[in-house]
N, C-alpha and C positions, 0 to 999 in steps of 0.2 A: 412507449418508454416515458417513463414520470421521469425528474429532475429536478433533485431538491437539493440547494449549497449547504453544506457545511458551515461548523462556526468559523471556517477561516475560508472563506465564500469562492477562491479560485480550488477549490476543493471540490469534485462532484462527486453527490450519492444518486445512482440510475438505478432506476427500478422499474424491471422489466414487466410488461406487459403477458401474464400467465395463462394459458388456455388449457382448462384441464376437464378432462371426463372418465369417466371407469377403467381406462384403458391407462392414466399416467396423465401425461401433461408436453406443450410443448409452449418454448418461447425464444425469440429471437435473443441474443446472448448479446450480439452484437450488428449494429447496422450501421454502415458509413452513414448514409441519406439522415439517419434520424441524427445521429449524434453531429454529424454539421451544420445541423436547426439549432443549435446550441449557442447562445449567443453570444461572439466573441470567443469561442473555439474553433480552432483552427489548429487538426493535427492530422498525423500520416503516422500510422504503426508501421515499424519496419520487423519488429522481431517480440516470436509470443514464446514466451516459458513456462513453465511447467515442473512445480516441485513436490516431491511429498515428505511431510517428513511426520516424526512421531510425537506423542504428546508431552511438553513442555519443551521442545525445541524454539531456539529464540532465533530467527533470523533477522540481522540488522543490529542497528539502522543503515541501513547501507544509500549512498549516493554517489553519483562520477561528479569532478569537482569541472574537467571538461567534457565534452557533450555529455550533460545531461540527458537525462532520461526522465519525459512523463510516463504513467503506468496508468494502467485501465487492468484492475487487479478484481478477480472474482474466484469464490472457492467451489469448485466442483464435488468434493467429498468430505465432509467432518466441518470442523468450526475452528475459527480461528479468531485472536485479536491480535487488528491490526490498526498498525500505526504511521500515521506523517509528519514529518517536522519541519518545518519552512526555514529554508536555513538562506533565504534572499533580508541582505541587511536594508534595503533598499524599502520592506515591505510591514507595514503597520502591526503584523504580526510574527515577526521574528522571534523564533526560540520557540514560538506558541505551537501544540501539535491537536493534531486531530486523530481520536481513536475510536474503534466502533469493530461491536463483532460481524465479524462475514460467516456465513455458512453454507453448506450446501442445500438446510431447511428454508434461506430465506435468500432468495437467491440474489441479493443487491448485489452489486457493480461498484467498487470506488475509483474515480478518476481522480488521481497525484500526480500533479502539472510539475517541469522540470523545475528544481531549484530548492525540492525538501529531501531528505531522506526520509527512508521507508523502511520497514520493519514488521514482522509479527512476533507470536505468540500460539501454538497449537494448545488448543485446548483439548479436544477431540484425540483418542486413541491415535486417531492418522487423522492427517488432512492432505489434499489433491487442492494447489492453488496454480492455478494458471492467471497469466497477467501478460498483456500486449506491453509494449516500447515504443518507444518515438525516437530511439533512439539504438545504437549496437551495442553490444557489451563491449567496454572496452576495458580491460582490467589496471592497466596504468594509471587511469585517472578516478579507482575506484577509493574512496574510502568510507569509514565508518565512524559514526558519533555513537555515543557513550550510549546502550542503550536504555542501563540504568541512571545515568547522570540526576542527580538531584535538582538541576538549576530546571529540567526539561518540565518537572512536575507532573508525568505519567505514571498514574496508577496502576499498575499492570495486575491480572486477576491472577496472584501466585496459589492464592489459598491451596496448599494441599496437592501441589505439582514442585516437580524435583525437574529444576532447569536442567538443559542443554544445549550448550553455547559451542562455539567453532574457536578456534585459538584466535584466528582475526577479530569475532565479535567482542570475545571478550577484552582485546587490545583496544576498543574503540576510545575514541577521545572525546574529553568533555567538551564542550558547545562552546567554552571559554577556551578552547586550544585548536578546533576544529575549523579545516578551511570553509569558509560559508561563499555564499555567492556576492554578488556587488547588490 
């Protein structure tokens, strides 16, 4: 597994090591040993999810404001852009996010450490995204930031897709109204 930081560096993009021949391909998706060689990481997945949904579905940005949740997010089926927003006041990059597409042609890995919210973008007919936790779902401490907000400065690749949102996402608050971390 390669390991290369993001522009906002407590962010990881993994990329797994690929072994392929005429037959397909196989590769470790995930492996406790390697990903604790990780320097200064130090987590415990408690619960992996699994969504699909169709193309221009917008999920997010979503965050628990208590027990956060890191995520270890990777797309098994279609493409996706996805997104993180560091929502720790505490951190030289606040409000700043990180986006990048996932797919199931390129199989990268993003690791979003507790304290951003999270969000995508289906590009793809369908997409299959599965993502580890570090944490439970707990729905009372769940909220949502604006996923369009202006102040966030995320270009989202709308060109020529007809959103769909959830009542909650489209309810979300802008970054200037939104509970953030310490």
């Amino acid at each position: 597994m390669h390991v290369v930081r993001a522009d906002i560096p407590d962010v990881l993009i993994l990329e797994p090591k690929i072994f392929g021949d005429q037959r397909g391909y196989f590769m470790e998706a995930f492996n406790a040993r390697d990903f604790a060689q990780v320097p200064g990481l130090e987590v415990k997945y408690v619960q992996d999810n699994q969504s699909r949904s169709m193309k221009g579905v917008v999920r997010g940005l979503h965050y628990q404001i208590q027990l956060p949740q890191g995520k270890l997010i990777r797309v098994i089926s279609g493409e996706i852009f996805d997104v993180a927003v560091d929502l720790r006041r505490s951190s030289a990059s606040f409000g700043k996010h990180v986006a990048m597409r996932l797919s199931a042609e390129n199989p990268r890995t993003l690791y979003i450490p507790p304290g951003f919210a999270h969000g995508f973008l289906v590009l793809s007919g369908t997409a299959d995204v599965l993502y580890k936790t570090t944490d439970y779902y707990a729905p009372e401490h769940e909220r949502t930031l604006l996923w369009n907000d202006p102040a966030l400065g995320i270009s989202w690749p709308m060109e020529r897709i007809s959103l769909i949102l959830s009542e909650k996402d489209k309810k979300g608050l802008p970054l200037g109204e939104a509970e953030t971390f310490a």
